[in-house]
C-alpha positions in Angstrom: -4.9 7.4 -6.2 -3.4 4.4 -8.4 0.2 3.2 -6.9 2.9 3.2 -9.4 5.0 -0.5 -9.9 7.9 1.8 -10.2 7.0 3.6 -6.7 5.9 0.6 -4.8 9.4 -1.2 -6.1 11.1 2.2 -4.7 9.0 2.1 -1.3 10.0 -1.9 -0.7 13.5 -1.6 -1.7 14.0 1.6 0.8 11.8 -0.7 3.5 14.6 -3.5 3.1 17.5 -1.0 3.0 16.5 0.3 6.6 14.9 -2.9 8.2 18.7 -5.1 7.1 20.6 -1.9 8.8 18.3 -2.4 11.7 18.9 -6.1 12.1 22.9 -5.3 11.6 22.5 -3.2 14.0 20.4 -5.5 16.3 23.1 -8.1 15.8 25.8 -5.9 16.9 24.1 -5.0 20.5 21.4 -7.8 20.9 20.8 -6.9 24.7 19.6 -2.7 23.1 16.3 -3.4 23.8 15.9 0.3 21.9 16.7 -1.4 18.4 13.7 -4.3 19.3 11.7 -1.5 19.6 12.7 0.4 16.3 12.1 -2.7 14.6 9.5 -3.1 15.8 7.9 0.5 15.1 9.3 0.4 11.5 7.1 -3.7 11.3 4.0 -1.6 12.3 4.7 1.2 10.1 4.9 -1.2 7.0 1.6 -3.1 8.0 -0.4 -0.2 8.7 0.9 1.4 5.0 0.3 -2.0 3.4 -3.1 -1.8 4.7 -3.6 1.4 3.5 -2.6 0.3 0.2 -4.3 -2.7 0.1 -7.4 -0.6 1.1 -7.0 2.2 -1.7 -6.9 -0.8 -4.6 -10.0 -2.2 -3.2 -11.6 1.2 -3.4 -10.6 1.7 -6.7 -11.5 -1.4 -8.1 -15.3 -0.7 -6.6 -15.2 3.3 -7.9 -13.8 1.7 -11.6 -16.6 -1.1 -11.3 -19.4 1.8 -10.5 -18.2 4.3 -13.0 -18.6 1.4 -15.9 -21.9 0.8 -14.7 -22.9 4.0 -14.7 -21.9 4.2 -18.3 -23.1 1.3 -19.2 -26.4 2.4 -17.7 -26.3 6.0 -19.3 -26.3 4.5 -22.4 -29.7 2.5 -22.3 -30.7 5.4 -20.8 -29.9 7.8 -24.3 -31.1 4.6 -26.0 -34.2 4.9 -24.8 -34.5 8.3 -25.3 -34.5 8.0 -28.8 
C-alpha cells in the first residue's frame, strides 16, 4: 500500500498538533512525571510507524522492481516463442 503526500502531510501535522500540546502541558507541571511518560509513548509510537512506513516503500520498490522484470522477461519469453 502506497502512502499518499496528502495523508502523510495529515499524519505529521496531527503528530505536531499533539506532541506541542504535550510539551505545553509538560511545561505547565514539569515535576508530572506522567506527561514524560506520554511523550514519551507518543516518541515511540511515531518511530515504530515511521519504521513501518519506511519498511512498506522498501517493499514496494522491490515488488515494482520484480514485476518489471518479470515483464521484461515475459516478453523474450513470447519473443522466442515466435
Amino acid at each position: 500500500m502506497k502512502t499518499n503526500l496528502l495523508d502523510k502531510q495529515l499524519y505529521n501535522a496531527n503528530f505536531q498538533v499533539v506532541g506541542k500540546q504535550l510539551i505545553a502541558w509538560k511545561d505547565a507541571r514539569p515535576d508530572n512525571k506522567t506527561f514524560d511518560n506520554l511523550i514519551k509513548c507518543v516518541t515511540e509510537m511515531y518511530f515504530y510507524t515511521n519504521n513501518l512506513e519506511m519498511r512498506n516503500i522498501t517493499l514496494d520498490t522491490l515488488l515494482d522492481k520484480q514485476r518489471d522484470e518479470n515483464f521484461k522477461l515475459r516478453e523474450k519469453l513470447q519473443a522466442l516463442t515466435r
